[in-house]
C-alpha positions in Angstrom: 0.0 0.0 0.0 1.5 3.3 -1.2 1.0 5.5 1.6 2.4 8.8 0.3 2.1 10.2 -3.6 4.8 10.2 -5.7 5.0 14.1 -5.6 5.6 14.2 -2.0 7.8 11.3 -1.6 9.5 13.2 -4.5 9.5 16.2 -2.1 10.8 14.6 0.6 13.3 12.8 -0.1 14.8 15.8 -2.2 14.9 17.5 1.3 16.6 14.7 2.8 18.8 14.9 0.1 19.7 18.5 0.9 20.2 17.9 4.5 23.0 15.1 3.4 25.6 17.6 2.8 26.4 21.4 3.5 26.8 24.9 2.4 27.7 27.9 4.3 24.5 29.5 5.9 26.6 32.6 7.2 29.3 34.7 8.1 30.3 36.5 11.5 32.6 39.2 11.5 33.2 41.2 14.4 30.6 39.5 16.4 28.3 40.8 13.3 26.2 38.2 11.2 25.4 38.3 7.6 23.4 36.2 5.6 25.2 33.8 3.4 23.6 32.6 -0.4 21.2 29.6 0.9 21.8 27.5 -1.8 18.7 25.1 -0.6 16.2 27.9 -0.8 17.3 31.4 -2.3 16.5 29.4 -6.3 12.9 29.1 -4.9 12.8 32.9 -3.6 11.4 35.4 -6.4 13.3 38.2 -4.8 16.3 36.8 -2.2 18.4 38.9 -0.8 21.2 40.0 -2.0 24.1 38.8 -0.1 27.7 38.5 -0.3 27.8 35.1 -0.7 28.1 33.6 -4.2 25.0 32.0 -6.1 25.7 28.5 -6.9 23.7 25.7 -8.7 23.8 23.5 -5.9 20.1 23.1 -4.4 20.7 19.7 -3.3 24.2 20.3 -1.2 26.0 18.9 -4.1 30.0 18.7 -4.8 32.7 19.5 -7.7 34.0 16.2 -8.5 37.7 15.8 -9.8 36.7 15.3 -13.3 35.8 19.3 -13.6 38.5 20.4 -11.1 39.9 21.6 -15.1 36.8 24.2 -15.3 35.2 27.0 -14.1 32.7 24.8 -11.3 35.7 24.2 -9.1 36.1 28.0 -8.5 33.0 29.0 -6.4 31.0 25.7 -7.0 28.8 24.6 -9.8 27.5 27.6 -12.3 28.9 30.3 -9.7 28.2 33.9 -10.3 29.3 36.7 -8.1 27.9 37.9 -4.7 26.0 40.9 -5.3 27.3 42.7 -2.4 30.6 42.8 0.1 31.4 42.6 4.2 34.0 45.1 4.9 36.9 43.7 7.1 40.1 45.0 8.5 43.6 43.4 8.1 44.1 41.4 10.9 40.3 40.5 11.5 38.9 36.8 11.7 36.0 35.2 10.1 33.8 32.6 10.9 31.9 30.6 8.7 29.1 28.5 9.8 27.9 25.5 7.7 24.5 24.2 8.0 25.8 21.2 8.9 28.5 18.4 7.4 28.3 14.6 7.8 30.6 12.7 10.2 31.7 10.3 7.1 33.0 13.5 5.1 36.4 13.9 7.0 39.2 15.6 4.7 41.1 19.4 4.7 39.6 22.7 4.8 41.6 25.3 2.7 41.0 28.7 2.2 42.0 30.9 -0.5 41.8 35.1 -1.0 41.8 36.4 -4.5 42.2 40.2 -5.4 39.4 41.7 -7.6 40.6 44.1 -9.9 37.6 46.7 -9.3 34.3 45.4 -7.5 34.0 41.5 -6.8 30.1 42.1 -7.5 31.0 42.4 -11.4 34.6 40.3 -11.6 35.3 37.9 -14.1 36.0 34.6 -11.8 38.4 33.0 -14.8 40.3 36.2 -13.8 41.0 35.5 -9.9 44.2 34.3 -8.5 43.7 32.7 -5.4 46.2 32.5 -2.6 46.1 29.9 0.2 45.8 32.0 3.6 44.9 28.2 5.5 44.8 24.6 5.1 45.0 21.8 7.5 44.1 18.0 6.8 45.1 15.2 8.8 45.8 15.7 12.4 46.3 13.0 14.3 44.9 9.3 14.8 44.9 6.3 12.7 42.9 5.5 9.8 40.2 7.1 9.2 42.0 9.9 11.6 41.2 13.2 12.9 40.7 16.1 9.9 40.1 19.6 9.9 36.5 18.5 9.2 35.9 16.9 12.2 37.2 19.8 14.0 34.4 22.2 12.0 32.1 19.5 12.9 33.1 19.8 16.8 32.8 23.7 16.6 29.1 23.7 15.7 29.8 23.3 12.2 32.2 26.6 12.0 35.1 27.5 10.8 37.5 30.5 11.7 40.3 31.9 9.6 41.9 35.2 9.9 42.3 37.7 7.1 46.3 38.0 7.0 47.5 41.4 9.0 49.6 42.6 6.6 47.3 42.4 3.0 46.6 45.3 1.0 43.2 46.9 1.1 41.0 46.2 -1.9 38.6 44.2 -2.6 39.1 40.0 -2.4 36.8 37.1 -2.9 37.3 34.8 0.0 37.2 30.9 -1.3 36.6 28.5 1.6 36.2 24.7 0.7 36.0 21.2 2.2 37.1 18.5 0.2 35.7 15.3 1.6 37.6 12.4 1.2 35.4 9.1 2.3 35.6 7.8 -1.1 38.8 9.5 -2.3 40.1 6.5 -2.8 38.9 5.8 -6.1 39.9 7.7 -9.7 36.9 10.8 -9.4 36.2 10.1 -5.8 36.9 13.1 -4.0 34.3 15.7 -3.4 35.4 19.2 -3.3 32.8 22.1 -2.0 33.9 25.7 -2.4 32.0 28.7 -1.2 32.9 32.4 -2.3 32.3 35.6 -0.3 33.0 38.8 -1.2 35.5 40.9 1.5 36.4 44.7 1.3 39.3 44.7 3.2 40.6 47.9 4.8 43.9 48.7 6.7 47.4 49.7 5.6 48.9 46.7 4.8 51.1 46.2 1.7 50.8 42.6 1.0 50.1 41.0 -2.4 50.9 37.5 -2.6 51.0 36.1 -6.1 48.0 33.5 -6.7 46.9 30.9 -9.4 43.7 30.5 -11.2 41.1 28.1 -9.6 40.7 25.9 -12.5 44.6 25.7 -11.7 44.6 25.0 -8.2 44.4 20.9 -8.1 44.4 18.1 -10.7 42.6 14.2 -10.3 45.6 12.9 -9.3 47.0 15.0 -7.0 48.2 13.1 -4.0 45.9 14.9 -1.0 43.1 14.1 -4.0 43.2 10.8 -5.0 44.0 9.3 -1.3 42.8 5.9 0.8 41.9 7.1 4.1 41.4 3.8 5.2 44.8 2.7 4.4 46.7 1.3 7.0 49.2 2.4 8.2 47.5 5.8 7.3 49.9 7.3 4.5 51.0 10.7 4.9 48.6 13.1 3.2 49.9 16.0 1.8 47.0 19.2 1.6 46.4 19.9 -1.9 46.9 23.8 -3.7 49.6 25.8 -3.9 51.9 26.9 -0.8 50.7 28.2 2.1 51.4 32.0 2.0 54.6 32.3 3.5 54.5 33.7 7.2 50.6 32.0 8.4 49.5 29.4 10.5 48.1 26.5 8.5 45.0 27.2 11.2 44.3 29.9 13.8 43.0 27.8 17.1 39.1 27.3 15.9 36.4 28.2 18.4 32.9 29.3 17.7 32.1 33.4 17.1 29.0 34.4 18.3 27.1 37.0 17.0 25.5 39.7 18.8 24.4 42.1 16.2 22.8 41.0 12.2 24.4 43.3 9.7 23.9 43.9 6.1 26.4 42.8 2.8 26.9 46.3 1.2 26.2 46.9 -2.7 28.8 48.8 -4.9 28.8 52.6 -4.1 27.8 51.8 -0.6 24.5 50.5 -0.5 23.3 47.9 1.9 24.1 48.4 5.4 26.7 47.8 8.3 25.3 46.1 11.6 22.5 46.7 13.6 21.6 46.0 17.1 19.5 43.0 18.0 19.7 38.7 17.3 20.9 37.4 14.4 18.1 35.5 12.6 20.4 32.6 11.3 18.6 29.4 11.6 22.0 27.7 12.6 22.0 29.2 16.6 26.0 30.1 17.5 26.8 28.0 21.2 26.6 30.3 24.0 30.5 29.5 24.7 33.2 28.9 22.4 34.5 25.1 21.9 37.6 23.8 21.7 39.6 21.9 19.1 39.7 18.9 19.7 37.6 16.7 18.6 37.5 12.3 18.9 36.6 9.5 16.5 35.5 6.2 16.7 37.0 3.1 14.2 33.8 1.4 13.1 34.2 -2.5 14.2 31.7 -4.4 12.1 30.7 -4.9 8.6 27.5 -4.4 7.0 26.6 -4.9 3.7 25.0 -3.0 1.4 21.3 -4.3 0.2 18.0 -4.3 1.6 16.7 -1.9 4.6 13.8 -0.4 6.2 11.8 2.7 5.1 12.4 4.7 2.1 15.7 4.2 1.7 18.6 6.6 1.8 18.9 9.5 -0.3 21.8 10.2 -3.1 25.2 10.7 -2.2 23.9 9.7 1.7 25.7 6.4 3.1 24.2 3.1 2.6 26.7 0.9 3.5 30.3 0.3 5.2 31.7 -1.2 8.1 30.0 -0.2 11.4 27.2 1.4 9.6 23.7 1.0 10.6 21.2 2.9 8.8 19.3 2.5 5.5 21.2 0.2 3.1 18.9 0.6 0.3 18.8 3.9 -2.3 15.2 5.7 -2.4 17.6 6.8 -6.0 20.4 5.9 -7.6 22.2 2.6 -6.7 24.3 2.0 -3.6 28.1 1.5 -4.9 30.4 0.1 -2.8 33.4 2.4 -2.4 35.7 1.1 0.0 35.2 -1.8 2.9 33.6 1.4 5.4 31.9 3.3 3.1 29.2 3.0 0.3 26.9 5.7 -1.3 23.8 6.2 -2.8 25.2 7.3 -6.6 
């Protein structure tokens, strides 16, 4: 007996489907919070805000896979287009981005990257960037799977925290913030890279102007912190992918939460938009009340399950449907669950 139509089981398990991945929801800067592009529901808006945040095709949480790390997707994500406004930040001054959320399975680096506009970021061409790596940790300790930067967003309520370099020249800068989850890594086209763009006006009176490369430049297939096992073991060393750190930075500041006391608004070219205003910020992702630390713990799954029947509707695509130590769904409500590696399998 069919008890829902096929229009709302279509419904919901394109929601579920959303929920299996990320994006970033917002930004806090100076205890400030702007809105980030909401990837999930800002195509469904006739009139969404306009935010600093990038629009991407990417409604259901989706990744740039390897095999397009050669065009313009791996930039700012699938079909990106700039931000329509900016966040002003000084030299000096940190940033925390909060993810909706990320799943435990997805553990790899997170790298950022700031690229110089020539003129306004709203209108750049994004072939024409040249990023710079300003952050980038991967593996940090722990055998296989390990401990990654991931898990350590994960343990911060799904935030991240990286610090605009003190001594950069004011201008304008896209900011390029990515996870690349390795799970299936792996395999030839396994990895799963997902970049976010925000456009920064940063002031001081800095001098700085590292040299960058072009995104469609920054990582090929078979670069060795790409095409990786993390289920090896021994656990090889992993070596982040991109060019060089920027000579002088951390490859992290110490991540804790921000927590916003004030909403603000991205500004528009010639100064429209707003700065921030007194009150709470409306993001549906609610900062802790206390920053967390950085460390963070894993558990080694123990048992084997494999991949086949299960209860319900069945998992949604690109969710997990099998692996060692896994017990949810191990069926695909669609696509077909492939087998990756002994601990992980995915609805594809």
């Amino acid at each position: 007996m069919k008890l829902r139509s096929t229009g709302a089981l279509a419904a919901l398990t394109s929601a579920a489907a959303v929920a299996a991945h990320g994006h970033v929801s917002n930004i806090v800067v100076n205890g400030v919070y702007y809105e980030g592009y909401g990837s999930d529901s800002f195509p469904y808006m006739p009139n969404p805000p306009v935010v600093a945040g990038w629009t991407i095709d990417a409604k259901d949480n989706g990744f740039v896979s390897p095999d397009a790390f050669g065009t313009p997707d791996i930039i700012c994500h699938k079909s990106a287009t700039p931000g329509g406004a900016h966040v002003e930040v000084a030299a000096g001054d940190s940033i925390s981005l909060q993810w909706n959320t990320w799943p435990e399975s997805h553990h790899g680096p997170v790298i950022d990257y700031l690229a110089r506009c020539d003129g306004d970021c709203e209108t750049v061409d994004k072939t024409s960037l040249r990023f710079f790596k300003i952050d980038g940790p991967g593996w940090l300790s722990g055998a296989n799977p390990g401990l990654w930067a991931a898990d350590v967003l994960i343990q911060n309520n799904f935030t991240w925290l990286v610090r605009v370099p003190a001594d950069l020249a004011p201008g304008n800068y896209v900011l390029r913030h990515e996870i690349i989850a390795l799970h299936a890594a792996g395999n030839p086209n396994g990895a799963q890279a997902y970049p976010q763009c925000f456009n920064l006006k940063v002031t001081g009176a800095g001098a700085a102007q590292p040299a960058g490369v072009a995104g469609t430049a920054l990582y090929k297939a078979t670069d060795p912190g790409i095409l990786y096992d993390l289920y090896r073991s021994p656990l090889p060393p992993y070596t982040v992918p991109g060019p060089a750190l920027v000579s002088g930075l951390p490859v992290s500041v110490a991540q804790a939460s921000s927590k916003a006391t004030a909403t603000g608004t991205a500004t528009r070219p010639g100064g429209g938009g707003g700065g921030g205003s007194s009150g709470a910020p409306t993001s549906t992702t609610k900062p802790p009340s206390q920053p967390t630390t950085t460390l963070a713990t894993t558990t080694r799954p123990t048992s084997t399950t494999a991949a086949g029947g299960g209860g319900g509707q069945g998992q949604t695509r690109w969710g997990q449907c099998g692996g060692s130590g896994y017990s949810g769904p191990t069926s695909c409500a669609e696509g077909t669950c492939t087998v990756l590696n002994p601990y992980y399998a995915q609805c594809q």
